[in-house]
Phi, psi and omega in degrees: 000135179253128162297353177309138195275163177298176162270341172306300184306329146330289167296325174298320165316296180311281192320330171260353157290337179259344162272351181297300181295310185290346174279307190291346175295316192262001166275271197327323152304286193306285192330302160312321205268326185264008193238343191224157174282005196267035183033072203250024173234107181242193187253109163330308193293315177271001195261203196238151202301319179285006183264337167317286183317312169302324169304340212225240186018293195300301156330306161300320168304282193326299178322306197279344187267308161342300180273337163287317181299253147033283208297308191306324190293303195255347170077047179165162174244194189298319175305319180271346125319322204274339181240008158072092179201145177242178150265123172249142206240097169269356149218042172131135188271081189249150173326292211317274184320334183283318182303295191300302184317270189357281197308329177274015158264260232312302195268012153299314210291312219256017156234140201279310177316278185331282214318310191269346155300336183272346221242001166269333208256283168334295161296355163236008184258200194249342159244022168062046219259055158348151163338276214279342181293307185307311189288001176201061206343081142298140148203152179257124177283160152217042151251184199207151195254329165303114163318127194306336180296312155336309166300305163339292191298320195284300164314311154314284175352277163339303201280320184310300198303307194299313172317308192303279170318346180263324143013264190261000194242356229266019172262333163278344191242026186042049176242127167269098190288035184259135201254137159058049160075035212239344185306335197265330182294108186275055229297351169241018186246133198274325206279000000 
């Protein structure tokens, strides 16, 4: 019988593991910013397309130390809790092994030919086996030895710190929450 998780349950995973990450980031950001003088929440909006870039690098490095980090502790992240799925290691959950997946996810996730040769590739064998599950003989079950409410807890989290921050932060980083013109709509003006 294959016990394997789906690639729907996968893909879902990945997507609530990085808001999951972008929530903890940007709480961690709010915090440096409300605890130190180093302004360390700046404006996005000004800053110049190679500095973009160096931003979005980093972010993806933090994501990819995230997911080795994770993967080693708990043998699964928050997401792929949150859809009650593990990692199974078959030949030992050691750094060495979280270091190689990670990085060959991480350059399946952030690239399109890979992304979609591996996750086609999955999706057409029978055990549903990713690039990075074949390099370092991995496969994700769907069952999980980690309470599920964890993955849970951590995510709600993320999101909560994310909401929270696009909130109160979204004029420093020049981002506009105004949805269908509603930012201009006055709901007590009588006059």
């Amino acid at each position: 019988m294959n016990n394997n998780a789906t690639m729907v349950n996968r893909l879902i995973a990945v997507f609530l593991d990085f808001i999951t990450y972008l929530g903890l980031l940007v709480g961690l950001s709010m915090l440096l910013d409300s605890t130190t003088d180093t302004n360390f929440l700046f404006h996005i909006d000004k800053m110049s397309q190679q500095d973009r870039l160096i931003l979005l690098g980093q972010i993806l490095g933090g994501f990819y130390i995230f997911d080795v980090f994770c993967t080693r502790l708990l043998s699964t992240t928050p997401g792929k809790l949150c859809v009650n799925c593990d990692v199974d290691f078959h030949s030992g959950n050691t750094i060495i092994h979280n270091i190689i997946r990670s990085l060959i996810k991480m350059l399946c996730l952030f690239t399109i030919l890979p992304a979609v040769a591996s996750y086609v590739h999955a999706a057409n064998s029978d055990d549903n086996k990713t690039y990075h599950d074949l390099a370092v003989r991995t496969s994700v079950t769907n069952t999980t030895r980690t309470p599920r409410f964890i993955g849970l807890l951590f995510f709600f989290a993320g999101l909560a710190l994310l909401v929270f921050f696009l909130i109160n932060y979204h004029d420093k980083i020049g981002f506009s929450i105004d949805i269908l013109g509603l930012k201009h709509y006055k709901i007590f003006d009588l006059g």
